[in-house]
C-alpha positions as CSV (number, residue, x, y, z in Angstrom):
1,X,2.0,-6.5,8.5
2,X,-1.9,-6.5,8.9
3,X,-4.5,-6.3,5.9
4,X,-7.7,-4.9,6.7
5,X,-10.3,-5.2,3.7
6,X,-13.5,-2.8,4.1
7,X,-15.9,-4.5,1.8
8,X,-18.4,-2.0,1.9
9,X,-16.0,0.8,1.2
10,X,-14.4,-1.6,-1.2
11,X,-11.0,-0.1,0.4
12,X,-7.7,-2.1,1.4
13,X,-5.4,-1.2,4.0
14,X,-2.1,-2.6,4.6
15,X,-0.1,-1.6,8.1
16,X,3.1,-2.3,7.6
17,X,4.4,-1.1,11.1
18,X,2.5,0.7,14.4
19,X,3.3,4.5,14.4
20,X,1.6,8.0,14.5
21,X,0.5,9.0,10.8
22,X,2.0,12.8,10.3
23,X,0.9,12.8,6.6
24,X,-0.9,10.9,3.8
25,X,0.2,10.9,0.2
26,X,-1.8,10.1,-2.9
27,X,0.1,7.8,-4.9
28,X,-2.3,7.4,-7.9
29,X,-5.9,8.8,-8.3
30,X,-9.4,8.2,-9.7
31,X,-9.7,6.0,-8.0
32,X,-6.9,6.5,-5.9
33,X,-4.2,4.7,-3.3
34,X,-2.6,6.2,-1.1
35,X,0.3,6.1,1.3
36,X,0.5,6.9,5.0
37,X,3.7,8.4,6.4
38,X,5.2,9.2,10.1
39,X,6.9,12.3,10.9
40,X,10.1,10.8,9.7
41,X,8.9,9.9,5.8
42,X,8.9,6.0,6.8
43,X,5.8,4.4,5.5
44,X,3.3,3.3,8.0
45,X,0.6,2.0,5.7
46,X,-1.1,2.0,1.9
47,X,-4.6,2.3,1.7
48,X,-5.9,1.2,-1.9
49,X,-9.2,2.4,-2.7
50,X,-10.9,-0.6,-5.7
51,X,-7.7,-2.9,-4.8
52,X,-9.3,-5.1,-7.9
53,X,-7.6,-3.0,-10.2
54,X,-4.2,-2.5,-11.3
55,X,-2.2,0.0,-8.9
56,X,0.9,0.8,-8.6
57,X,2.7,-1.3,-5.8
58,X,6.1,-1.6,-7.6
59,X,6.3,2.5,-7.2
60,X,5.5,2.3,-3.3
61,X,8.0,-0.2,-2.8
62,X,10.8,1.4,-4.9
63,X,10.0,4.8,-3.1
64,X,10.1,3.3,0.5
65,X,12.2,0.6,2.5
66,X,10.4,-2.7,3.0
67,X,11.5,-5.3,5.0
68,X,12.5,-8.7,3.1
69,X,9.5,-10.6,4.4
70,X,6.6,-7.5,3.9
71,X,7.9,-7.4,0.1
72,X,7.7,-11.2,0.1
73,X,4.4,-11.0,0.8
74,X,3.0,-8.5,-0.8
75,X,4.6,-9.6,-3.8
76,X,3.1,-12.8,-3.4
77,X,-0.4,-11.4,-2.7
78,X,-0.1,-9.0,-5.1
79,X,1.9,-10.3,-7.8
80,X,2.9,-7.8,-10.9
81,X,2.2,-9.7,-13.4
82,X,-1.7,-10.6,-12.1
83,X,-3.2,-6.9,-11.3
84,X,-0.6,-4.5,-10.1
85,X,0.7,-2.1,-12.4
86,X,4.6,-2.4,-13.5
């Protein structure tokens, strides 16, 4: 897993694996985060647009599989209780 923070974009993106984006899926809006998928449905990425404010990483991980040290982490760097919605 990679983070890339654009600072002038104010935009976050998280790779959670290499692969071939086939479609991208807006999770939340205004402003919005979204999710990058491969031709299979398995997540590739999330892009968070404003990742200062509360979005919703407890509904990307329910929706796709993790592996035990990605959710560690995130969960870590992006704890529930601090600025991610529950």
């Amino acid at each position: 897993m990679t983070l890339e923070h654009d600072f002038d974009a104010d935009a976050l993106y998280i790779r959670l694996t290499d692969g071939t984006v086939a479609r991208t899926l807006e999770v939340d809006s205004d402003p919005c985060t979204m999710v990058d998928l491969d031709g299979d449905g398995n997540l590739i990425g999330i892009e968070v647009i404003d990742p200062d404010r509360p979005w919703p990483l407890w509904k990307i991980m329910k929706s796709y599989d993790f592996s035990d040290a990605d959710a560690a982490m995130l969960m870590a760097t992006y704890p529930p209780n601090a600025r991610v919605l529950r």
